[in-house]
C-alpha positions in Angstrom: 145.5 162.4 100.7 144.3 160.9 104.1 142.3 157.8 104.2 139.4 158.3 107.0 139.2 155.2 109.3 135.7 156.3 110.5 132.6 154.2 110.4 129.0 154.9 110.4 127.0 155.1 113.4 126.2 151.0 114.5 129.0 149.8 112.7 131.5 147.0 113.4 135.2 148.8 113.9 136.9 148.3 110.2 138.7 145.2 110.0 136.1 143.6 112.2 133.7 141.0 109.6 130.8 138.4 110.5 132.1 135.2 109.5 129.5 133.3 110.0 127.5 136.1 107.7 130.1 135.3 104.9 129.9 131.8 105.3 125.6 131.9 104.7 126.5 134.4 101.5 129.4 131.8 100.6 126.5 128.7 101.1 123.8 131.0 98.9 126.4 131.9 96.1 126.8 127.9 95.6 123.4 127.3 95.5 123.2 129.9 93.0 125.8 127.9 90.5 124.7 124.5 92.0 121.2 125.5 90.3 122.8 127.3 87.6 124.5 123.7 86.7 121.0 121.7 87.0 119.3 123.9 84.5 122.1 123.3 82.2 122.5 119.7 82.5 118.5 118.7 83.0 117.3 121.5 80.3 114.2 124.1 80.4 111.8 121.1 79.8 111.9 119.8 83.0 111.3 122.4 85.0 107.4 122.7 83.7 106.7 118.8 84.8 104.2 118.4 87.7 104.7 116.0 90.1 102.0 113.5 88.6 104.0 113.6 85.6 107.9 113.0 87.1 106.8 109.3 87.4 107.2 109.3 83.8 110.3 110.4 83.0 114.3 109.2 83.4 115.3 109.2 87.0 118.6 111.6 85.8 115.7 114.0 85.2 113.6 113.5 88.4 116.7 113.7 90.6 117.5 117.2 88.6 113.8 118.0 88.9 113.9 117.8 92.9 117.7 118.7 93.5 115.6 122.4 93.0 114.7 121.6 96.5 117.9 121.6 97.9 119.2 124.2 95.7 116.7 127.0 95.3 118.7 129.4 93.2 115.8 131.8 92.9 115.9 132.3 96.7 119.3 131.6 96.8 120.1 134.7 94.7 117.5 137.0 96.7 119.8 135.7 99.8 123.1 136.2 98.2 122.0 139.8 97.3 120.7 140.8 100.7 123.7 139.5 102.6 126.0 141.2 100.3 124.7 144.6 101.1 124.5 143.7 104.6 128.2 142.5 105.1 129.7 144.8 102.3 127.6 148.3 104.1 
């Protein structure tokens, strides 16, 4: 059996990739685990604080609290999935 080298219309030749595509996937994917390592280490309890209330609380908790800004991994996984069935289509 043959192997077709074709492409869709629009395509990139095979062999041909967006590296700077996989890097942004590569970026989201670690925001993803970075934020996937917050929740574990700060716990569920933070995460419904306001910001009247951080004030509060341990800084460790704070700093987990806003690392969430830097590492969205809601978005992050929205972005991770997009990407991936751009650069895998």
């Amino acid at each position: 059996m043959e192997c077709s080298t074709t492409t869709h219309e629009g395509a990139p030749p095979l062999g041909q990739r967006n590296y700077a595509l996989d890097g942004l996937r590569g970026l989201a994917a670690l925001a993803v685990a970075l934020s996937h390592c917050n929740l574990a280490v700060s716990g569920s309890a933070v995460w419904v604080l306001t910001l009247p209330e951080l004030p509060g609380h341990p800084f460790g908790d704070v700093v987990g609290r806003l690392a969430y800004l830097l590492f969205p991994g809601d978005a992050a996984v929205t972005l991770f999935f997009v990407l991936s069935g751009h650069v895998l289509w």
